[in-house]
C-alpha positions in Angstrom: 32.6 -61.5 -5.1 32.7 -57.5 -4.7 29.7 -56.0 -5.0 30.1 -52.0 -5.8 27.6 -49.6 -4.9 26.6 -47.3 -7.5 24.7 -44.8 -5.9 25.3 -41.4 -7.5 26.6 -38.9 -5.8 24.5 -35.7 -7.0 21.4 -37.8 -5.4 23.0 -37.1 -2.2 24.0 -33.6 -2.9 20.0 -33.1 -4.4 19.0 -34.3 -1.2 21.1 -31.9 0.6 19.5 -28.7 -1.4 16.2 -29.5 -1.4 16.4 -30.1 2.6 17.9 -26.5 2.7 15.2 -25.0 0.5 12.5 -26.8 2.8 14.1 -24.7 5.5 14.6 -21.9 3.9 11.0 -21.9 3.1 9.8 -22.5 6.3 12.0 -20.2 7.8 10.9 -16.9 5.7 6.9 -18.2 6.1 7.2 -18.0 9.8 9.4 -14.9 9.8 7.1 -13.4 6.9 4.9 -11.4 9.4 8.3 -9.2 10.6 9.4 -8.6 7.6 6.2 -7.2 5.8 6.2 -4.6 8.7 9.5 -3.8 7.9 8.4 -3.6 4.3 5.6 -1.2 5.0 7.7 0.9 6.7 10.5 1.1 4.2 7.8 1.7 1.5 6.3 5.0 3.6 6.6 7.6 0.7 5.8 5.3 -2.8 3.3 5.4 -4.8 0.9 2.3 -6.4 -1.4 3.0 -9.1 -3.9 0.1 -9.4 -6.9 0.3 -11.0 -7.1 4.0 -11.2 -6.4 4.2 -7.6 -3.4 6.1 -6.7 -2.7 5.0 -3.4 0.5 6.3 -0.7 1.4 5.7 2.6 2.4 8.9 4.6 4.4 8.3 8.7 1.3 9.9 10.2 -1.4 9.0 12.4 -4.5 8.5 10.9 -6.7 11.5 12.7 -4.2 13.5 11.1 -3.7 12.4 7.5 -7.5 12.8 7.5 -7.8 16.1 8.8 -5.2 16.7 5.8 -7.0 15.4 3.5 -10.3 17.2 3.8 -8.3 20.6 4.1 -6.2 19.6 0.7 -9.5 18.8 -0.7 -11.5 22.0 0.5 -8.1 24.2 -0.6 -8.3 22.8 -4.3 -11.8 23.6 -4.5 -13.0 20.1 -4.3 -16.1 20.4 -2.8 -17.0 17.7 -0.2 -20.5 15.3 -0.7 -20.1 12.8 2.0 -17.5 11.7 4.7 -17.5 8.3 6.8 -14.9 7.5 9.1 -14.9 5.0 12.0 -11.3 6.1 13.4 -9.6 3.3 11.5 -11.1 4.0 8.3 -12.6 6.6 6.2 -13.5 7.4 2.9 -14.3 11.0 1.6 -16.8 11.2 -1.6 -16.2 14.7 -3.4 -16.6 16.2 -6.8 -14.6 18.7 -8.7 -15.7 22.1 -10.5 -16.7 19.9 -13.5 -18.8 17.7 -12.3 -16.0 14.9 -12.2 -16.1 12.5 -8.9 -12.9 12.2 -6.6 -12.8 9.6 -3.9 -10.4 9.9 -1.0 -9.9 6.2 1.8 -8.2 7.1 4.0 -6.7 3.7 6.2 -4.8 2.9 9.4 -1.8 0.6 8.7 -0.4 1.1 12.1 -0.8 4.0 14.8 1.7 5.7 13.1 1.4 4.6 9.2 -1.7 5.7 7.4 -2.4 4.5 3.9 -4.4 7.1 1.6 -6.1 6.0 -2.1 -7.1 8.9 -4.1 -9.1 8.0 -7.5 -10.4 10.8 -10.0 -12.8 10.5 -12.8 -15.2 7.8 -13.8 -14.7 4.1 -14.5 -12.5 3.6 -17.5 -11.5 7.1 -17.5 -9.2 7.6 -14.8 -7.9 10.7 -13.7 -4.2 10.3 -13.1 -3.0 13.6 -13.0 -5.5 15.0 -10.4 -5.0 11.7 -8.0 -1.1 12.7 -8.0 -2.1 16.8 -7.2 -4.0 15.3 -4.4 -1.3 13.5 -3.3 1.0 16.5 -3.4 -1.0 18.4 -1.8 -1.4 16.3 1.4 2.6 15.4 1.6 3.5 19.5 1.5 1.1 19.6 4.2 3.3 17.2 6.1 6.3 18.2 8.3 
């Protein structure tokens, strides 16, 4: 008697995939820290708006983004409440001619990359347009 195996064939080839997509997984977890530097670097100059929080990284250190941003916000006649900064972070508190609040965080991605969210108005009412004359501002300041 002949005994015939019957064991598909796309099991094996199943097999085969999902042992490459294991690796493949693995391989971009462990490699995942390179490549979001990479990303932050490539993403230097693009906005996010989150929340009504305009945010931008500029290829700057951070003691000078933030010098930049307290000029930009003294030259648009933003007048400056309350600044914090540790040297890693800061965040500027500031109102404009109306009354209307403008805060400025300015962060330290790297020595050279410094993240800076600018949101304008009150909750609910964000300010869109203001947060992107900000952010003008402080890039024509920039070489």
């Amino acid at each position: 008697m002949v005994q015939i195996n019957y064991y598909p064939v796309w099991k094996e080839k199943m097999k085969t995939t999902s042992m490459i997509i294991v690796l493949w997984a693995c391989m971009t977890f462990f490699t995942g820290c390179a490549a979001l530097v990479a990303g932050t670097a490539a993403g230097v100059g693009v906005y996010t708006y989150v929340s009504g929080e305009l945010k931008r990284s500029y290829p700057e250190s951070f003691d000078k983004i933030y010098a930049v941003c307290t000029d930009t916000l003294e030259d648009l006649k933003i007048n400056i409440e309350e600044k914090e900064s540790d040297g890693i972070s800061a965040t500027i508190n500031a109102k404009r001619a109306d009354g209307t609040p403008v805060w400025v965080k300015v962060f330290m991605i790297t020595p050279k990359i410094t993240e800076v969210s600018v949101r304008s108005g009150v909750v609910g009412v964000w300010d869109k347009k203001v947060s992107e004359l900000i952010h003008a501002s402080i890039a024509q300041r920039l070489p």
